[in-house]
HTML snippet that shows the backbone in 3Dmol.js (N, CA, C, O; Angstrom):
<script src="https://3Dmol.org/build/3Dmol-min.js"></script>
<div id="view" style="width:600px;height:400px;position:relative"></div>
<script>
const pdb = `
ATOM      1  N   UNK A   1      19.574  -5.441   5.791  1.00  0.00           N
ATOM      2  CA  UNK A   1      19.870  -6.093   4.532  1.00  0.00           C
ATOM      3  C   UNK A   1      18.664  -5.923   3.599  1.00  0.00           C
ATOM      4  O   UNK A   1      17.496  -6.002   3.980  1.00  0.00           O
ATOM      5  N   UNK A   2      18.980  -5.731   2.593  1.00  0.00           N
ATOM      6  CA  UNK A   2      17.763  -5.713   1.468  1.00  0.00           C
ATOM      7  C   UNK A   2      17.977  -6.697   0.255  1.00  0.00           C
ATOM      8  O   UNK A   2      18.946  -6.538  -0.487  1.00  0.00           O
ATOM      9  N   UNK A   3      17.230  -7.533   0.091  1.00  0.00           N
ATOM     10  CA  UNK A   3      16.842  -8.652  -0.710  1.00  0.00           C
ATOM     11  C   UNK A   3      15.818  -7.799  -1.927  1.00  0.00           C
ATOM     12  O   UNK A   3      14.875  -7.112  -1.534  1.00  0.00           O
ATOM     13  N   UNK A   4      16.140  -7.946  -3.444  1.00  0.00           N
ATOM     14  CA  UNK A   4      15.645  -7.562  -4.829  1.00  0.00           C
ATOM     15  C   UNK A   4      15.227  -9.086  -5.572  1.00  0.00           C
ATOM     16  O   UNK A   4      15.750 -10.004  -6.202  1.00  0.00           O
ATOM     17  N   UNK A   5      14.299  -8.781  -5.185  1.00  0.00           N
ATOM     18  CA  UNK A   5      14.024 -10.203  -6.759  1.00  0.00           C
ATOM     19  C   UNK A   5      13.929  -9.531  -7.780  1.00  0.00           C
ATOM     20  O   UNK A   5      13.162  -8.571  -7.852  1.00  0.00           O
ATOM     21  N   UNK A   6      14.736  -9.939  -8.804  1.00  0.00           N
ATOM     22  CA  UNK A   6      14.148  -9.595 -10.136  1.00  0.00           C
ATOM     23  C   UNK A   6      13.243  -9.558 -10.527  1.00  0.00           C
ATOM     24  O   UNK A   6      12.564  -9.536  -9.501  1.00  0.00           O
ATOM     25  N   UNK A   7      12.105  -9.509 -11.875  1.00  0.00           N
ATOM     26  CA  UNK A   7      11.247  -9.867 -12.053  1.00  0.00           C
ATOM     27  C   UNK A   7      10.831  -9.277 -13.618  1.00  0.00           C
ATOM     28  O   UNK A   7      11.014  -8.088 -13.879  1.00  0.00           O
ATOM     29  N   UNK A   8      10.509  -9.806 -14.181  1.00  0.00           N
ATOM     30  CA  UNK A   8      10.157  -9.756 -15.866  1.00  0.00           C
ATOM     31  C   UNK A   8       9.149  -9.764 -15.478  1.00  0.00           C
ATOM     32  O   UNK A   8       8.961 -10.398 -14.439  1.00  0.00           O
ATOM     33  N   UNK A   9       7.584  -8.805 -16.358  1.00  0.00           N
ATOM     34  CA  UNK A   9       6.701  -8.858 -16.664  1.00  0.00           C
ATOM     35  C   UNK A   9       6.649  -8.332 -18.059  1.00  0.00           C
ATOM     36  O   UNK A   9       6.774  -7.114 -18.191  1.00  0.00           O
ATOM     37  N   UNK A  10       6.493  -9.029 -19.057  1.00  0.00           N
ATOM     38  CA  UNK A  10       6.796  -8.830 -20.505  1.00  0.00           C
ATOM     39  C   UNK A  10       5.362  -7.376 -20.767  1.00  0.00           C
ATOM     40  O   UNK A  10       4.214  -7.332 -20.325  1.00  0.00           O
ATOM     41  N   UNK A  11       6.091  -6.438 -21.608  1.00  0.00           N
ATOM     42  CA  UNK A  11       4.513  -6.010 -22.075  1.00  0.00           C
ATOM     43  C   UNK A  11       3.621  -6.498 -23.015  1.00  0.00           C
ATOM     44  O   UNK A  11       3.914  -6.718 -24.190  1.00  0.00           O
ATOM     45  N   UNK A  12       2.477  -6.678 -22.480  1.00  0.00           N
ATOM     46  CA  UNK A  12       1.154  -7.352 -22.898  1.00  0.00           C
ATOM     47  C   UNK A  12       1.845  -7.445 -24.789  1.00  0.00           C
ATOM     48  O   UNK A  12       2.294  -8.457 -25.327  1.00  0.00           O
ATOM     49  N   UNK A  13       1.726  -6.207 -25.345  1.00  0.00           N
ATOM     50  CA  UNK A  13       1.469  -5.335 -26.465  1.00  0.00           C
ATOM     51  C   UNK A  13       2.302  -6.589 -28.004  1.00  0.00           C
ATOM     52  O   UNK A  13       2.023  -6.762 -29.190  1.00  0.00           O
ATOM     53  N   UNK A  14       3.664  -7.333 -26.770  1.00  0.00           N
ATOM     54  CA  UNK A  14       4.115  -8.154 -27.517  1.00  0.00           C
ATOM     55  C   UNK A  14       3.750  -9.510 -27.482  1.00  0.00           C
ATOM     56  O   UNK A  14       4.482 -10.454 -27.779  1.00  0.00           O
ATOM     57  N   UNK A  15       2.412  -9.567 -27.051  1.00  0.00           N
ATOM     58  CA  UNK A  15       2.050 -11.286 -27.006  1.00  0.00           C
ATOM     59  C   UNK A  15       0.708 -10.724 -28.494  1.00  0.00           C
ATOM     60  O   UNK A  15       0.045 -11.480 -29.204  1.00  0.00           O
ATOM     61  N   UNK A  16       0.728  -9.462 -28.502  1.00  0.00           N
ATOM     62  CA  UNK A  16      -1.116  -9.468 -29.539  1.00  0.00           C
ATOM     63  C   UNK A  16      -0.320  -8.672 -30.632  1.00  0.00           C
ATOM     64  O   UNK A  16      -0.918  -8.949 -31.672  1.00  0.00           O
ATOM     65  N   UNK A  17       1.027  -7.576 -31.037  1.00  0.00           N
ATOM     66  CA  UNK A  17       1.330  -7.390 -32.518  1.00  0.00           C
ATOM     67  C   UNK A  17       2.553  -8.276 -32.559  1.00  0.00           C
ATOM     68  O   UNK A  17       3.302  -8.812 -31.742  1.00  0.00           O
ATOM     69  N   UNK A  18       2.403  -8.178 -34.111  1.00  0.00           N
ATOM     70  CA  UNK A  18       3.847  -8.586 -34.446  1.00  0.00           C
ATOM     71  C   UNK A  18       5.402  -7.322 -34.820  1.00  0.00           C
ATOM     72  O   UNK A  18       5.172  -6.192 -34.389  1.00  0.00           O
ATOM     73  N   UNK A  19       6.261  -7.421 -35.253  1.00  0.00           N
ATOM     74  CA  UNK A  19       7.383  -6.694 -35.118  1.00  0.00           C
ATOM     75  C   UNK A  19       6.495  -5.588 -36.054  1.00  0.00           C
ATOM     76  O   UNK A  19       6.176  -4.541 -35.491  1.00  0.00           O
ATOM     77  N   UNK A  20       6.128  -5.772 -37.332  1.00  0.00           N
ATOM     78  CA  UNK A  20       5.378  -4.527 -37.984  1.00  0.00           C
ATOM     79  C   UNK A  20       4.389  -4.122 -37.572  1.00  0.00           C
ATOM     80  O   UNK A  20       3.838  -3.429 -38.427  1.00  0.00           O
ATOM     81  N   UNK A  21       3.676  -4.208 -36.396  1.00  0.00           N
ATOM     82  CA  UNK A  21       2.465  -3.382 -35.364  1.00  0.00           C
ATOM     83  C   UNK A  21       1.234  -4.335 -35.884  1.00  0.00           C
ATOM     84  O   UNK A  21       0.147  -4.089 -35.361  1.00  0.00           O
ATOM     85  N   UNK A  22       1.262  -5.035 -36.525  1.00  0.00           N
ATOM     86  CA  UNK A  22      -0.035  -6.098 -36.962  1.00  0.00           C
ATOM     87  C   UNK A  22      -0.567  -7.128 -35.864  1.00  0.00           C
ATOM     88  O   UNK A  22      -0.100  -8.151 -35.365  1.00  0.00           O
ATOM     89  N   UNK A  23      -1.760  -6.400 -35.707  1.00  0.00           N
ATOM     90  CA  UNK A  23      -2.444  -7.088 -34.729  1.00  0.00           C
ATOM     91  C   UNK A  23      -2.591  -8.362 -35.223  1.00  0.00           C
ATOM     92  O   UNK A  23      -2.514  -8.649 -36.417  1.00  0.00           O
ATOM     93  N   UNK A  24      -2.922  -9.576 -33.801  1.00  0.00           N
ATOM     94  CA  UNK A  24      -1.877 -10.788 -34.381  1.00  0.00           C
ATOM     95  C   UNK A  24      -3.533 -11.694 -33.744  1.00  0.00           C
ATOM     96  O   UNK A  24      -3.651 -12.895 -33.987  1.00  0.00           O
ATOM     97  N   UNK A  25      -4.618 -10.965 -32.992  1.00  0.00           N
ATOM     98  CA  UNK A  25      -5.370 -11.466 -32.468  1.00  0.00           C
ATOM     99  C   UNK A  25      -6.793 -10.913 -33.176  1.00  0.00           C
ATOM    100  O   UNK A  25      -6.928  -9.806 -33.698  1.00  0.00           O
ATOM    101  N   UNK A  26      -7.744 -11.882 -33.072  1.00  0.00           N
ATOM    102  CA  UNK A  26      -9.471 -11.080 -33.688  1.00  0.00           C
ATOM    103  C   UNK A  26     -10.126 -10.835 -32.511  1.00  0.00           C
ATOM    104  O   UNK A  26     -11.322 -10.621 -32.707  1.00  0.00           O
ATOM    105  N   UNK A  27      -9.706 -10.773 -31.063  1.00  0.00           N
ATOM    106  CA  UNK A  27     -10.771 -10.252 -30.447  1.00  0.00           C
ATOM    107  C   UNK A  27      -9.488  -9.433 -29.395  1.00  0.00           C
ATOM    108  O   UNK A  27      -8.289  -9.703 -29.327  1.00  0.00           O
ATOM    109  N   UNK A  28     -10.092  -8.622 -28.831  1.00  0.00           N
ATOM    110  CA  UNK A  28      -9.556  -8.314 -27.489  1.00  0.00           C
ATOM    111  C   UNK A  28     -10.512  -8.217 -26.075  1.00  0.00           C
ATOM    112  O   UNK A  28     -11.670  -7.809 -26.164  1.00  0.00           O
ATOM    113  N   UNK A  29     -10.074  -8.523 -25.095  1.00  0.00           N
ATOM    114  CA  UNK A  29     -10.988  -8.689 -24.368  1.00  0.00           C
ATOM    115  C   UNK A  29     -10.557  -7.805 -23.156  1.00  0.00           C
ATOM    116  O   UNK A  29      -9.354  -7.942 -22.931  1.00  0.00           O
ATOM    117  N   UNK A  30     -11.161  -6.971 -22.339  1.00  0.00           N
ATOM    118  CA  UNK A  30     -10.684  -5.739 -21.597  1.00  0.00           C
ATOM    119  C   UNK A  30     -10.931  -6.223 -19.927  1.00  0.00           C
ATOM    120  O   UNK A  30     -12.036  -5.897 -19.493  1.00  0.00           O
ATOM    121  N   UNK A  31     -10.265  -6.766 -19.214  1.00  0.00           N
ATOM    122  CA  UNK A  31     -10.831  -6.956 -17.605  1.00  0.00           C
ATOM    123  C   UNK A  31     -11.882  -6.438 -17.499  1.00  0.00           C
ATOM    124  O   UNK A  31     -12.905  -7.119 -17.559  1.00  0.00           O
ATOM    125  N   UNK A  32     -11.934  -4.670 -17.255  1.00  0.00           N
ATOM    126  CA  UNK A  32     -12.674  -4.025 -16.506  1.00  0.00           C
ATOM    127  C   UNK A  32     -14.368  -4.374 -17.021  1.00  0.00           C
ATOM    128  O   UNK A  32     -15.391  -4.081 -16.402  1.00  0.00           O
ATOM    129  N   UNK A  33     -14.277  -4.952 -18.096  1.00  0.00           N
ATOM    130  CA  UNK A  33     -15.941  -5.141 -19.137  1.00  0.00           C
ATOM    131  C   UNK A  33     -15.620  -6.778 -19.371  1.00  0.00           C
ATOM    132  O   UNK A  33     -15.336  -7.143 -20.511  1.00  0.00           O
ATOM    133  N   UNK A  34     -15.641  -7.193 -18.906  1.00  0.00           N
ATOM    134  CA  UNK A  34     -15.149  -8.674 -19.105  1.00  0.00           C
ATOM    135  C   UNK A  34     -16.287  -9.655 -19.261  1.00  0.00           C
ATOM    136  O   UNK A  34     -16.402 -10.613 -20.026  1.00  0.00           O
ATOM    137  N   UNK A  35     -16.981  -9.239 -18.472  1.00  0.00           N
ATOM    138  CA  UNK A  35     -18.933 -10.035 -18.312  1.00  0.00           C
ATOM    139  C   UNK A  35     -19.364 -10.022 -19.722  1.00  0.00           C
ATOM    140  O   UNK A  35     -19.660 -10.942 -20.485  1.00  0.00           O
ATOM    141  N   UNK A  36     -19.315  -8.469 -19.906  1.00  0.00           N
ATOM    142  CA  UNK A  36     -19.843  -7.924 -21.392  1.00  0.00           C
ATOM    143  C   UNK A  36     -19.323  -8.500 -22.692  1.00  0.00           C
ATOM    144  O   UNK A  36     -20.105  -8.859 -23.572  1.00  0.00           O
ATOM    145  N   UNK A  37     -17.973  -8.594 -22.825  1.00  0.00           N
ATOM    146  CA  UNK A  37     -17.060  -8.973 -23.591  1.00  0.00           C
ATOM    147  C   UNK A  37     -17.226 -10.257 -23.823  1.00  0.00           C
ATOM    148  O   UNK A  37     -17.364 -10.784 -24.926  1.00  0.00           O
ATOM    149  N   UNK A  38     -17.212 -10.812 -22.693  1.00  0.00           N
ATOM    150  CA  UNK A  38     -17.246 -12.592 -23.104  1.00  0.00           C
ATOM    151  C   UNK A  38     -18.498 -12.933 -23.805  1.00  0.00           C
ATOM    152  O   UNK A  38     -18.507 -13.685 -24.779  1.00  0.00           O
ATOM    153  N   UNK A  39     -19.842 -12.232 -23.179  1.00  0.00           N
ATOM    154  CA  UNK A  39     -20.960 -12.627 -23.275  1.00  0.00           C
ATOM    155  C   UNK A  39     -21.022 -12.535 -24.919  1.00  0.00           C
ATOM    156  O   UNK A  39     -21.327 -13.450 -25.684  1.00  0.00           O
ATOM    157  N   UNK A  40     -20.561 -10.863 -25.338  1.00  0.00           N
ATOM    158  CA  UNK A  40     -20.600 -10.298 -27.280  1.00  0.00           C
ATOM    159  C   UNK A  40     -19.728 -11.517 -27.632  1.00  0.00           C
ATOM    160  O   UNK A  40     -20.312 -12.421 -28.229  1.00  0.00           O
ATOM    161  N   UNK A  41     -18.598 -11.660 -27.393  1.00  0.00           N
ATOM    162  CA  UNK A  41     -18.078 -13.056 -28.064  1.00  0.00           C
ATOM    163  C   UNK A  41     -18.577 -14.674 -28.314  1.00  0.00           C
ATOM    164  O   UNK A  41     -18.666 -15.349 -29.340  1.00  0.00           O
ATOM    165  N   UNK A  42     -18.879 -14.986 -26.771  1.00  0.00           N
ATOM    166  CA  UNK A  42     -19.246 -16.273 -26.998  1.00  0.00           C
ATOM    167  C   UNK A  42     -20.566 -16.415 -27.813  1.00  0.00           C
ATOM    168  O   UNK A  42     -20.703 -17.407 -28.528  1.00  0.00           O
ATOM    169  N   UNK A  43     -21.615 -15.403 -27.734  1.00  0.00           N
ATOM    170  CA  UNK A  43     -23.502 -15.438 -28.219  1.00  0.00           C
ATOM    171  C   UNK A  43     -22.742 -15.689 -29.676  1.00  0.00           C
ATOM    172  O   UNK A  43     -23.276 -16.584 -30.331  1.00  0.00           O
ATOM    173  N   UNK A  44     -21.500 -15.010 -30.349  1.00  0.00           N
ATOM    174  CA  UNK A  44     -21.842 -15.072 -31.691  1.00  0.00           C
ATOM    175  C   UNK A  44     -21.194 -16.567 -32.186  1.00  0.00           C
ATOM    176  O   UNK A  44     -20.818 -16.712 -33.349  1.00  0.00           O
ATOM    177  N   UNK A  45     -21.113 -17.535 -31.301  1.00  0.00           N
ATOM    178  CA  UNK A  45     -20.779 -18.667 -31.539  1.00  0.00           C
ATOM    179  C   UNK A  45     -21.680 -19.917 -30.930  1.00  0.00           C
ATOM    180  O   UNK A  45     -21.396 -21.107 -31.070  1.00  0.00           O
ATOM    181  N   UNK A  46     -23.165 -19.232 -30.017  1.00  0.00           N
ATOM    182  CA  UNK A  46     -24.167 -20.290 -30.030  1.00  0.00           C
ATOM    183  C   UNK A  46     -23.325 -20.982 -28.775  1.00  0.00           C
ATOM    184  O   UNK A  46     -23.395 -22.204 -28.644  1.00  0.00           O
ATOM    185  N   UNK A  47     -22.664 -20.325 -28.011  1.00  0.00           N
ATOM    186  CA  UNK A  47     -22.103 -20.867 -26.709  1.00  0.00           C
ATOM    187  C   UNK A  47     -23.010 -19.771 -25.157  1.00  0.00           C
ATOM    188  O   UNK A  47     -23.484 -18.635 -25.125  1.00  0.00           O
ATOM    189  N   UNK A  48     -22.877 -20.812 -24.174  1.00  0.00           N
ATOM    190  CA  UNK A  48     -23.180 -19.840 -23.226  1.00  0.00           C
ATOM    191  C   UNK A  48     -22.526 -19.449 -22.397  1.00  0.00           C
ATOM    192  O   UNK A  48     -21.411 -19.972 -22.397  1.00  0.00           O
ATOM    193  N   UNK A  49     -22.759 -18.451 -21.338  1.00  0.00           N
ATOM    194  CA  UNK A  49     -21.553 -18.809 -20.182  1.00  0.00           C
ATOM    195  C   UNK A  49     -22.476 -17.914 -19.198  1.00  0.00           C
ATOM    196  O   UNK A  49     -23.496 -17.253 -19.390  1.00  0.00           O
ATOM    197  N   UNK A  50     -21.522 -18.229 -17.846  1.00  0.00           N
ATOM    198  CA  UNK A  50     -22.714 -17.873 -16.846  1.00  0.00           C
ATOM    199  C   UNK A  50     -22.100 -16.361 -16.665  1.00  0.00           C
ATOM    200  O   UNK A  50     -21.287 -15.925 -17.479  1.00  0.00           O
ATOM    201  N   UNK A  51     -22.419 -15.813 -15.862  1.00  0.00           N
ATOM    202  CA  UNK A  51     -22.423 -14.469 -15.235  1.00  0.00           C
ATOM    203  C   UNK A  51     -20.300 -14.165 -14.888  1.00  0.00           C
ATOM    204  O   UNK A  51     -19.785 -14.512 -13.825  1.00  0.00           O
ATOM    205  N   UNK A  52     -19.864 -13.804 -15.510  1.00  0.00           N
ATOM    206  CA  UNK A  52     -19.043 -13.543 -15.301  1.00  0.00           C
ATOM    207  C   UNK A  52     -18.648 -11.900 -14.639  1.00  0.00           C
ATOM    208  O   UNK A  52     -18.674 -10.900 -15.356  1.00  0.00           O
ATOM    209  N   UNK A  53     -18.366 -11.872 -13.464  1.00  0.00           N
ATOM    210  CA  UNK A  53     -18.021 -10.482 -12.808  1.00  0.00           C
ATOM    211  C   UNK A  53     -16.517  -9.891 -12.542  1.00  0.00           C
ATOM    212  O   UNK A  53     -15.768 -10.817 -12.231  1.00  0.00           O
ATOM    213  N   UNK A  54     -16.117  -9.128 -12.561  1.00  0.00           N
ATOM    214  CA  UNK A  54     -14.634  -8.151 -12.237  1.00  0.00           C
ATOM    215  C   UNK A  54     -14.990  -7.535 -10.577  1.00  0.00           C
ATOM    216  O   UNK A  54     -16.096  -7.074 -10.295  1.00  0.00           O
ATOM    217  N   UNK A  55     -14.054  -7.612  -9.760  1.00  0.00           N
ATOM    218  CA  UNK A  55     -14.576  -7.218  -8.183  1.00  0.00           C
ATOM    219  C   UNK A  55     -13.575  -5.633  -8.683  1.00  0.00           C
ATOM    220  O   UNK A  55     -12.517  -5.303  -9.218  1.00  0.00           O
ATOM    221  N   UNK A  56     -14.841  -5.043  -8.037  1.00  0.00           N
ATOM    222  CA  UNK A  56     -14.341  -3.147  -8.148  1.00  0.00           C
ATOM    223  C   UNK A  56     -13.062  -3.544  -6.976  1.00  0.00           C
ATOM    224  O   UNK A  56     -13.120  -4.226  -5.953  1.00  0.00           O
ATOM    225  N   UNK A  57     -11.837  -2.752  -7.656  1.00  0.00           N
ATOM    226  CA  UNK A  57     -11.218  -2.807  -6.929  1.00  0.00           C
ATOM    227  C   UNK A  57     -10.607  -0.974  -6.902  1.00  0.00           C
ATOM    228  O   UNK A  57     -10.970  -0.186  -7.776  1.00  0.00           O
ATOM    229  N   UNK A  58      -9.938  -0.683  -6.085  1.00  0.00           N
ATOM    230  CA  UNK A  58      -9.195   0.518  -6.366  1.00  0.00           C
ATOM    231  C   UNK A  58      -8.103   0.692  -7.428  1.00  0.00           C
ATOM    232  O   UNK A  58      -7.380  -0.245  -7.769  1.00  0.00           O
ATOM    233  N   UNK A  59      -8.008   1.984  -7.960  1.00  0.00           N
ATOM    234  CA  UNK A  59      -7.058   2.218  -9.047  1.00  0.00           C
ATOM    235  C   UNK A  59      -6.099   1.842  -8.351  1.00  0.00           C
ATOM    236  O   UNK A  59      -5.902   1.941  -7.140  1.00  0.00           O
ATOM    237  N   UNK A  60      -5.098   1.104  -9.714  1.00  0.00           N
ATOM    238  CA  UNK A  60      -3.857   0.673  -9.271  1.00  0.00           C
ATOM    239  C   UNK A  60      -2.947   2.050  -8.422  1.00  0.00           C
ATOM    240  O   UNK A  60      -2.442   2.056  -7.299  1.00  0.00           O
ATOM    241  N   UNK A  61      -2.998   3.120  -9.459  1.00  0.00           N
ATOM    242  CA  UNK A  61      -2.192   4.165  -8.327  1.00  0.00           C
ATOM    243  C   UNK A  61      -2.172   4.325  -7.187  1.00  0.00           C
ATOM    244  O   UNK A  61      -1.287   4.935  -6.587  1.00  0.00           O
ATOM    245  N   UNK A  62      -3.527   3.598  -6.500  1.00  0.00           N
ATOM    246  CA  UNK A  62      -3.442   3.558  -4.933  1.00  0.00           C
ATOM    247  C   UNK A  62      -2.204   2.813  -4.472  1.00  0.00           C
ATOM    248  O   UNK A  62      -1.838   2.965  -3.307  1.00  0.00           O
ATOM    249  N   UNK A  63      -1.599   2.100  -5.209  1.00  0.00           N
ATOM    250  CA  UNK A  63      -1.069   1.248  -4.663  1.00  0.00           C
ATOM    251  C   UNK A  63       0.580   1.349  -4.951  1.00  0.00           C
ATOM    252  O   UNK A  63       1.367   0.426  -4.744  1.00  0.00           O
ATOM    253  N   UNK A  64       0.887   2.517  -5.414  1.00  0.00           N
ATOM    254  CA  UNK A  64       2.321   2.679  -5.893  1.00  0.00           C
ATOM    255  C   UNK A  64       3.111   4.207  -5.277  1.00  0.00           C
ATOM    256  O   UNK A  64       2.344   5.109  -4.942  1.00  0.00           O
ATOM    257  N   UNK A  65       3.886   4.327  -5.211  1.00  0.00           N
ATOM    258  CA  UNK A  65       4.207   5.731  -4.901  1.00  0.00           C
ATOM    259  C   UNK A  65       4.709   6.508  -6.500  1.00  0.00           C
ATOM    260  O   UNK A  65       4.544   5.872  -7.541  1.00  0.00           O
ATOM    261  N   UNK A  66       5.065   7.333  -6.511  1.00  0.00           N
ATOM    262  CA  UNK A  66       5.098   8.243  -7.361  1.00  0.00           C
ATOM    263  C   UNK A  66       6.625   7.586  -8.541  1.00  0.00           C
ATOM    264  O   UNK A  66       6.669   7.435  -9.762  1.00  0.00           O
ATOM    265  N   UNK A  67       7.617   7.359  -7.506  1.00  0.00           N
ATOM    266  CA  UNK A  67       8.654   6.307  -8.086  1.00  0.00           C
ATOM    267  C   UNK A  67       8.563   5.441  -8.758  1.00  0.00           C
ATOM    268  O   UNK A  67       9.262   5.453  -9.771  1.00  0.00           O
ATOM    269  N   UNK A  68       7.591   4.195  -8.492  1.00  0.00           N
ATOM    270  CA  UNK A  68       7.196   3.229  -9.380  1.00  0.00           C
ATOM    271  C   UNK A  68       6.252   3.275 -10.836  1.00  0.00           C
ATOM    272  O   UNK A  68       6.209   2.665 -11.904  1.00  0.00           O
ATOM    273  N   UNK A  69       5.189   4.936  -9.831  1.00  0.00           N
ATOM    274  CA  UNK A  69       4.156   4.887 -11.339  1.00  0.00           C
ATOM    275  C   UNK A  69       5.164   5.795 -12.422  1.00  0.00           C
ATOM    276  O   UNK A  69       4.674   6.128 -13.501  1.00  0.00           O
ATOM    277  N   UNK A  70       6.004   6.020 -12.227  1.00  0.00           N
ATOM    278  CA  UNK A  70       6.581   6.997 -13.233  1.00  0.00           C
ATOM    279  C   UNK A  70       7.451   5.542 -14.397  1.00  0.00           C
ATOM    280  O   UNK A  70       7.493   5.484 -15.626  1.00  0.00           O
ATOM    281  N   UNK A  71       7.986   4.629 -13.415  1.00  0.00           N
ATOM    282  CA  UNK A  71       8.621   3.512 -13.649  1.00  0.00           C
ATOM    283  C   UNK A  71       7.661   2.688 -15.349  1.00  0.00           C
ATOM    284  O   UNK A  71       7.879   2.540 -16.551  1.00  0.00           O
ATOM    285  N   UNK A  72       6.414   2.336 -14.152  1.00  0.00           N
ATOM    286  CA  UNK A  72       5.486   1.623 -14.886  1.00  0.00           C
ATOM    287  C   UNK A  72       4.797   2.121 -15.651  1.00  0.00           C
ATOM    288  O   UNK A  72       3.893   1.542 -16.254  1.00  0.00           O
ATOM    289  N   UNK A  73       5.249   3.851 -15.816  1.00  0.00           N
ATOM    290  CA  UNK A  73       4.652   4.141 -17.123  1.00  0.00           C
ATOM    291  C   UNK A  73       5.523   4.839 -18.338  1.00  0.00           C
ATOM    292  O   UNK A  73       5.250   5.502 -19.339  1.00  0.00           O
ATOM    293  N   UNK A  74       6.641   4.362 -17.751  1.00  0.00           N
ATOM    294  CA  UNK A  74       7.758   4.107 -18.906  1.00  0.00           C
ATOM    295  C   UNK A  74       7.589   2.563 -19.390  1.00  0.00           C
ATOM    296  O   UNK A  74       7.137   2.183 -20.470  1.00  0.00           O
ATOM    297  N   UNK A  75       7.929   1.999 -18.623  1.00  0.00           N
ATOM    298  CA  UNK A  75       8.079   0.201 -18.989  1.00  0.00           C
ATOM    299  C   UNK A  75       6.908  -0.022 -19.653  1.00  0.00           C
ATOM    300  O   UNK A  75       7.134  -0.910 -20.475  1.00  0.00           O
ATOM    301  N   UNK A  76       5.512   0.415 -19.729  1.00  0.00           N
ATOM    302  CA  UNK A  76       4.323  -0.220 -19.998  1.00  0.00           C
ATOM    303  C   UNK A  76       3.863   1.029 -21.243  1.00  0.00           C
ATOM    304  O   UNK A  76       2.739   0.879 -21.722  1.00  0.00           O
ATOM    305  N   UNK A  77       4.535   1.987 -21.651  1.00  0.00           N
ATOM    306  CA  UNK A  77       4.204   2.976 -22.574  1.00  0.00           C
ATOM    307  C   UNK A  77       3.171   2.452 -23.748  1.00  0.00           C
ATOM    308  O   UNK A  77       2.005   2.807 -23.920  1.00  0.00           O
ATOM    309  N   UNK A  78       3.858   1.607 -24.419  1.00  0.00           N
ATOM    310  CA  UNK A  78       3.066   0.891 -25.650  1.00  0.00           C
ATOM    311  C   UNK A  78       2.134   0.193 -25.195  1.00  0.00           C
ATOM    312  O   UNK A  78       1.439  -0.456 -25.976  1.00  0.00           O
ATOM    313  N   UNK A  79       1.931   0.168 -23.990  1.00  0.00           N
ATOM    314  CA  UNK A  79       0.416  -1.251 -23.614  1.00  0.00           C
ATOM    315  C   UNK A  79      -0.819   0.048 -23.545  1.00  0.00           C
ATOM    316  O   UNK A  79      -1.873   0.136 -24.174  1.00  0.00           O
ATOM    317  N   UNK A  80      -0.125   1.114 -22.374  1.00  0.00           N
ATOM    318  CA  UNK A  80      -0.812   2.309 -22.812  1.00  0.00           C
ATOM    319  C   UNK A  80      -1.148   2.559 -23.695  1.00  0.00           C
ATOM    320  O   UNK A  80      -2.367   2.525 -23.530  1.00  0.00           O
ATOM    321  N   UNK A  81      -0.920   2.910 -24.961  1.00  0.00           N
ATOM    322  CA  UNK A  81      -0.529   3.845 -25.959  1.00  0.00           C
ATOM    323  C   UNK A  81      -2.095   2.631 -26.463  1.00  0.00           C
ATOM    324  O   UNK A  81      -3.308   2.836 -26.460  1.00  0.00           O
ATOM    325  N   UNK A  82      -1.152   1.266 -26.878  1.00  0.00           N
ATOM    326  CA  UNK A  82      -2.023   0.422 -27.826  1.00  0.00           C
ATOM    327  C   UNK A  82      -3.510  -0.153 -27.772  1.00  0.00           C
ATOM    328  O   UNK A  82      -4.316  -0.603 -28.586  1.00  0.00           O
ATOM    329  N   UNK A  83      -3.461   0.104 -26.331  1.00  0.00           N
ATOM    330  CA  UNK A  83      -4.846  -0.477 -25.497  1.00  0.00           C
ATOM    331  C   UNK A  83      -5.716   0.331 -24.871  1.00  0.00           C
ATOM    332  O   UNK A  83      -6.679   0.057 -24.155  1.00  0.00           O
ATOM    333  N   UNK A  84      -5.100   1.750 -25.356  1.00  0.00           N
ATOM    334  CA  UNK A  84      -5.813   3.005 -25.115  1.00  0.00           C
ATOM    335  C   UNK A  84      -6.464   3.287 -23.484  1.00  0.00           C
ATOM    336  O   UNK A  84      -7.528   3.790 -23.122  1.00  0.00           O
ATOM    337  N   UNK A  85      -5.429   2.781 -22.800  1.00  0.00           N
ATOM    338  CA  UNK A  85      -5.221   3.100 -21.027  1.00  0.00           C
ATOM    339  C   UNK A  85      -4.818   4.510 -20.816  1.00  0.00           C
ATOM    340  O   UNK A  85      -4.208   5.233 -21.604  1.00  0.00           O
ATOM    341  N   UNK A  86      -5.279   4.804 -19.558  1.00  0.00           N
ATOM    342  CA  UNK A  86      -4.501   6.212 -19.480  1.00  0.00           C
ATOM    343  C   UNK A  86      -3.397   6.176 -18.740  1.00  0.00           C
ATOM    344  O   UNK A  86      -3.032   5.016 -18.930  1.00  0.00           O
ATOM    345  N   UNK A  87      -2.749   6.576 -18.146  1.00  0.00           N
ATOM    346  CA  UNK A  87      -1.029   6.565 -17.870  1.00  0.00           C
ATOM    347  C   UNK A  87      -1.606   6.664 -16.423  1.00  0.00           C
ATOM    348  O   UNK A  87      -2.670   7.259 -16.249  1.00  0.00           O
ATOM    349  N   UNK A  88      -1.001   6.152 -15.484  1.00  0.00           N
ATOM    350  CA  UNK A  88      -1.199   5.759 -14.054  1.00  0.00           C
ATOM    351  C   UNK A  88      -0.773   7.259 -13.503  1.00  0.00           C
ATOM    352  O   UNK A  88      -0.767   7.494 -12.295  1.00  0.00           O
TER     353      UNK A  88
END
`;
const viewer = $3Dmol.createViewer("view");
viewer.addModel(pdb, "pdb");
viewer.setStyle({}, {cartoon: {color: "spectrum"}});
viewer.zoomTo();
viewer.render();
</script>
């Protein structure tokens, strides 16, 4: 027997433009530089924060077969495209 959960994962791309491509946010902030990012953001507001780290992990493609990354890089095209990722 095989059991499918559904599952929605909205793309990112529609929580930061609006319907005319207008970026809807003033900062973006990237996982992989995230330490860095927070640190350029918060200093220019006289806030601190401690050491924030990202654990190296392996590229997601390790983790998909050829079926899914073709999938997830249809479904996720514009997160690509907008966030200047490269295609899995």
């Amino acid at each position: 027997m095989i059991f499918m959960v559904p599952f929605q994962v909205r793309p990112q791309h529609h929580y930061v433009f609006d319907a005319e491509g207008r970026c809807l946010v003033d900062e973006l902030l990237r996982f992989e530089t995230l330490g860095h990012d927070m640190h350029r953001l918060l200093s220019g507001h006289e806030a601190r924060t401690t050491a924030v780290t990202t654990p190296g992990a392996p590229h997601l493609a390790a983790y998909y077969d050829r079926q899914l990354l073709d999938l997830v890089n249809e479904l996720y095209a514009r997160d690509f495209e907008c966030f200047s990722y490269e295609r899995l």
